[in-house]
Each structure stands twice: as structure tokens, then as C-alpha cells.
N, C-alpha and C positions, 0 to 999 in steps of 0.2 A: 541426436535423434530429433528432438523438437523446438531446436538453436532457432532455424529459421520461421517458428512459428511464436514464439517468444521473440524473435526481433520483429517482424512484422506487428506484433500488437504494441511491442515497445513503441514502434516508430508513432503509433496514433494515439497514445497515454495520455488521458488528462488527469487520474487521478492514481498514487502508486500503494499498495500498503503494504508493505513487509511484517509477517507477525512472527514471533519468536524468530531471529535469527542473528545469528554472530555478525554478519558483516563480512567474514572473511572469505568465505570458499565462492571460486567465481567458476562458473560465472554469473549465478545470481548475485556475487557482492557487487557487481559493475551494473547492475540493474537502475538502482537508484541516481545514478551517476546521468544516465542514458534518460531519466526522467525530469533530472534537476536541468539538462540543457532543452529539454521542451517545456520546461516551464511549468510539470505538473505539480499538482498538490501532492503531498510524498508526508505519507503517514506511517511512522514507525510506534511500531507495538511491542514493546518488550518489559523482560523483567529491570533491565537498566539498562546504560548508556553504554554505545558496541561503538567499534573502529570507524562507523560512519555515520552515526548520529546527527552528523555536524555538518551530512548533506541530506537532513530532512527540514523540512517544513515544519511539521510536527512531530512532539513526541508523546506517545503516551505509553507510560508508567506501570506497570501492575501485570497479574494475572492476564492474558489471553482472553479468559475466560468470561473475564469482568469488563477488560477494558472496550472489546470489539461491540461488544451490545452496546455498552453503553454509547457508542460513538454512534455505531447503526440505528438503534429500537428509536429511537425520539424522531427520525426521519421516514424511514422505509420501517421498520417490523409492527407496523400497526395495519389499521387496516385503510390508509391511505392506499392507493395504486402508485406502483414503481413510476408509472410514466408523470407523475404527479411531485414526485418527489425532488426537492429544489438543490439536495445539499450534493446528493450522488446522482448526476445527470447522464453519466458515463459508466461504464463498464469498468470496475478494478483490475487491478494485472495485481496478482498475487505472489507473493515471491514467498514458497518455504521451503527452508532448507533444515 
């Protein structure tokens, strides 16, 4: 249903984050695959280490809850402006399954 709108953003990815997700059901587990050959930053968020850890960039460890602010708040969640913000210059592609 929304294959070709997810591959179209895929195609222009500079940054990926996967939060809570096993790795395995595709076709979001081919997602990060499709990011690591464009060279994105690819940040996985999970409770531990899944079937494809091994093709991120990053990992971060922990609650959901805990981990995603922590990564965002210190950039974007203050009251800096978005377009000001150096670390996320781009638009995420959000994979959850």
C-alpha cells in the first residue's frame, strides 16, 4: 500500500532510525540495508542487539523512552529552531514494526 512511498523517501535517506524492532519482518528489515548503501547515518534503538545491528552506525541501548530524547532534546527539543539545528538537517525515515 505505501511500498512506493517508503521506497521513494528511502531513495533520498540521509539519516535512518529504527526504534523498537526485531530486524526480521521485511520489508522494514531491508530498510536499513537500503540506507547503509546510501551512506546514511542509521541509528538503531533498541532494548539489545537484533539480526541487523551489525548494519547500523549506531546503537543505542535502553528504553525507547529514555533513549530517543536523549539523542534528540540536546539538539532539536529546546527552543532552538529546527532549521538551526546541526545534528538532524534532514528528515528521518522511521521504520516501526
Amino acid at each position: 500500500m505505501y511500498l512506493e512511498e517508503i521506497e521513494a523517501a528511502m531513495s533520498r535517506v540521509s539519516i535512518y532510525m529504527a526504534v523498537g524492532t526485531s530486524g526480521e519482518v521485511y520489508p522494514a528489515a531491508g530498510f536499513v540495508k537500503v540506507a547503509k548503501k546510501r551512506r546514511a547515518r542509521r541509528i538503531e534503538f533498541n532494548l539489545s542487539r537484533t539480526s541487523v545491528s551489525n548494519h547500523f552506525s549506531e546503537e543505542r541501548r535502553g528504553p525507547a523512552s529514555q533513549t530517543v530524547p536523549a539523542l534528540w532534546m540536546p539538539c532539536c527539543g529546546t527552543r532552538q529552531s529546527k532549521s538551526r539545528c546541526k545534528r538532524f538537517q534532514s528528515r528521518p525515515l522511521l521504520s516501526r514494526v
